[in-house]
C-alpha positions as YAML, in Angstrom:
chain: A
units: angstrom
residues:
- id: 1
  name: UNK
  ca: [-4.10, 7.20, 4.21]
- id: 2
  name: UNK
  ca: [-0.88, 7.35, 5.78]
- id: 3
  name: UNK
  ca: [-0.11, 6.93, 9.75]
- id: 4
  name: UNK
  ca: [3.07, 7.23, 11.56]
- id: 5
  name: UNK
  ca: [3.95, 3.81, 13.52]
- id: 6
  name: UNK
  ca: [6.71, 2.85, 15.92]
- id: 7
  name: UNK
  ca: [9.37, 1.92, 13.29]
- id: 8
  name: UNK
  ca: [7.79, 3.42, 9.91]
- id: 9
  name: UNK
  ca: [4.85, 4.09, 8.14]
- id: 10
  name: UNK
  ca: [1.13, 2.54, 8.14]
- id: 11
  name: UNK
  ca: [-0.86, 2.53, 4.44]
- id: 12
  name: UNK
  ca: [-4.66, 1.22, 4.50]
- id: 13
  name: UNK
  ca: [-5.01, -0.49, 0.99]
- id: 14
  name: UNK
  ca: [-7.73, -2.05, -0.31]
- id: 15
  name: UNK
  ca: [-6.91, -4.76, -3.11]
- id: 16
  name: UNK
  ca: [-8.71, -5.72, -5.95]
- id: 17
  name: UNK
  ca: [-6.57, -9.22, -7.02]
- id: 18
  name: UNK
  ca: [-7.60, -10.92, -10.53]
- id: 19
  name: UNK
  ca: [-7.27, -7.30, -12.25]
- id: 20
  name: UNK
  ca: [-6.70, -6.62, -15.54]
- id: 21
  name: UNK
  ca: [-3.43, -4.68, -14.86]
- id: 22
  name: UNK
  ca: [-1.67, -3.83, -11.69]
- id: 23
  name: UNK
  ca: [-2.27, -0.37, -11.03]
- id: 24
  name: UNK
  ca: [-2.54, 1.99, -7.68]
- id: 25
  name: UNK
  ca: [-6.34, 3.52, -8.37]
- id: 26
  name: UNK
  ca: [-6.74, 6.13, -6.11]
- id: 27
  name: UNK
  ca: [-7.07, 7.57, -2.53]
- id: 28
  name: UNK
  ca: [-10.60, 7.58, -1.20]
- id: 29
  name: UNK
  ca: [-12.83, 7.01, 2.08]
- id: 30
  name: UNK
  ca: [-13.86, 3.71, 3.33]
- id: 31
  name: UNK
  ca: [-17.72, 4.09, 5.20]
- id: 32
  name: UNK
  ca: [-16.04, 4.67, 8.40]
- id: 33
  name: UNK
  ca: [-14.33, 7.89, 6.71]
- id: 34
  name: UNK
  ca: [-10.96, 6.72, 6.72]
- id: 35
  name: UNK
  ca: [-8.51, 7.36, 3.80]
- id: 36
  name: UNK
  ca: [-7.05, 4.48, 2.06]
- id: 37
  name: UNK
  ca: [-5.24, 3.45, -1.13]
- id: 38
  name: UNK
  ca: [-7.32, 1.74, -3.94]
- id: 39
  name: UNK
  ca: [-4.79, -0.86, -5.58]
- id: 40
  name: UNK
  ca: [-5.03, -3.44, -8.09]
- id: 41
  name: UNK
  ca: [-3.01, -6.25, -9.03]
- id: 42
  name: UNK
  ca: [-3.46, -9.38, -11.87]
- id: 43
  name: UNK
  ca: [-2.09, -11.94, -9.37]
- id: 44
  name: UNK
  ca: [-4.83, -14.28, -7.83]
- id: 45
  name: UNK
  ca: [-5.44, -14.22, -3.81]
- id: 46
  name: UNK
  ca: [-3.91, -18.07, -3.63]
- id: 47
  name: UNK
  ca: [-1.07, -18.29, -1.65]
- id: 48
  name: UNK
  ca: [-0.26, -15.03, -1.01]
- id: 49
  name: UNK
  ca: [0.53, -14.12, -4.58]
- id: 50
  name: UNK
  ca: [-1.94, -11.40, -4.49]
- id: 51
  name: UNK
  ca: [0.43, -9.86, -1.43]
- id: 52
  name: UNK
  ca: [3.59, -10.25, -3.11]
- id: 53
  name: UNK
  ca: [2.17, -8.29, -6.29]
- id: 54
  name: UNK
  ca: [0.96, -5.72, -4.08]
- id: 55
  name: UNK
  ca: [4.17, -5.27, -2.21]
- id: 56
  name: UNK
  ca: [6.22, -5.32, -5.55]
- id: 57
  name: UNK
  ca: [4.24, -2.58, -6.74]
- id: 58
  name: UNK
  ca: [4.51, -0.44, -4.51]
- id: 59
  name: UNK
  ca: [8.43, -0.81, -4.42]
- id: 60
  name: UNK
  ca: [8.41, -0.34, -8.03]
- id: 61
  name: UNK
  ca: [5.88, 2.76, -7.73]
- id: 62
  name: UNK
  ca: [7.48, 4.31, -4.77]
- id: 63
  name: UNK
  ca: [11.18, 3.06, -5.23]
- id: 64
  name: UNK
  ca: [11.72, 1.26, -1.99]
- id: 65
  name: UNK
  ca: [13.18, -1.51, -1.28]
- id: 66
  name: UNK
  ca: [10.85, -4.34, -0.84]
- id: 67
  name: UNK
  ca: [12.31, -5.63, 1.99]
- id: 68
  name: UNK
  ca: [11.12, -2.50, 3.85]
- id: 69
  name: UNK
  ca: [7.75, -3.21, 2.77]
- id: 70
  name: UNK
  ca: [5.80, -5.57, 4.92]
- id: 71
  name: UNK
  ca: [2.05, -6.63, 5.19]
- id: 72
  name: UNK
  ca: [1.24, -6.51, 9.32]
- id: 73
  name: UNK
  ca: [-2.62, -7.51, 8.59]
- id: 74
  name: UNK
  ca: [-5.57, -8.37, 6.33]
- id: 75
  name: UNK
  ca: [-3.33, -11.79, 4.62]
- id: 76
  name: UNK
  ca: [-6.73, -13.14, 3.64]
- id: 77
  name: UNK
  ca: [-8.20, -9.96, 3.25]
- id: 78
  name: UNK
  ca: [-8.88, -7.11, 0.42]
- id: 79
  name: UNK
  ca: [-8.19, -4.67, 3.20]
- id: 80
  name: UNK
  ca: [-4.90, -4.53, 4.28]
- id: 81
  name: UNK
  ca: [-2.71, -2.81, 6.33]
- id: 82
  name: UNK
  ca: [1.31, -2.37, 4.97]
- id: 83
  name: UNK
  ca: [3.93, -0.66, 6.91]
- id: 84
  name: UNK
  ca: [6.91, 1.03, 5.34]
- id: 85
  name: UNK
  ca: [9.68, 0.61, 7.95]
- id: 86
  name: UNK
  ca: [12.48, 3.38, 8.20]
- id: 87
  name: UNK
  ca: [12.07, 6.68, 10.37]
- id: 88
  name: UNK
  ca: [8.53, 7.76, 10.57]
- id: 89
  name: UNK
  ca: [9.33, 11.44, 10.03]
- id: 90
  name: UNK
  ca: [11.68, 11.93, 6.97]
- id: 91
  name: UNK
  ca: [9.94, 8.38, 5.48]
- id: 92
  name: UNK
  ca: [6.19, 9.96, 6.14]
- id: 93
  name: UNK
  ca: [7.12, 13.02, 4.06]
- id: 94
  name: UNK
  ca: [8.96, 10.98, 1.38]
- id: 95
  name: UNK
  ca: [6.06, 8.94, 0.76]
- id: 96
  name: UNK
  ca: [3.74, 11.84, 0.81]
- id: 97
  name: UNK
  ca: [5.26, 13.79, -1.77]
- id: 98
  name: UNK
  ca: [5.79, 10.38, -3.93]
- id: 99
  name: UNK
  ca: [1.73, 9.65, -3.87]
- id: 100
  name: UNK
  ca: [1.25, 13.61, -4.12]
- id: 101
  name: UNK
  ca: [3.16, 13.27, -7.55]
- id: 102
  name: UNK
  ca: [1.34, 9.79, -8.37]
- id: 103
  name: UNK
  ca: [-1.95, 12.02, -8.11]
- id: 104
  name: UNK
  ca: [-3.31, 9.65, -4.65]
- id: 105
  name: UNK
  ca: [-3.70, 12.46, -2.33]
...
């Protein structure tokens, strides 16, 4: 679910937009057995609303800033791919421990 990058952290999400509450759902397996974060938000997917929920969320879940949360792929997408930036090592454990005490692991 989570990847060390060059310059932070890499989360696979898939988003559910037009939800009836924001909420991060759980950690699973996509078909090609890799682990990503099940998230839902109430925003719709028009102009990039759906995003900006997303990345408030997590800031608000994880307490980051959310100007170290950014969205590198899947704009149009319910798959998408959102780096943390910061140092991979100490950040990669940080978040870890936060989604281990969210119950996503």
């Amino acid at each position: 679910m989570l990847t060390k990058a060059t310059g932070g952290v890499i989360l696979r999400v898939k988003l559910t937009p037009k939800a009836a509450k924001n909420a991060l759902v759980r950690a699973e397996e996509d078909s090609a057995g890799n682990r990503l974060l099940r998230a839902s938000v109430t925003a719709v997917p028009e102009n990039g609303k759906a995003n900006a929920a997303l990345v408030k969320m997590l800031s608000k879940k994880l307490g980051l800033p959310k100007g170290s949360i950014r969205l590198i792929a899947g704009d149009k997408s319910r798959h998408k791919t959102v780096l943390f930036e910061g140092l991979p090592d100490s950040l990669l454990e940080q978040l870890e421990a936060k989604f281990s005490a969210l119950g996503l692991t």
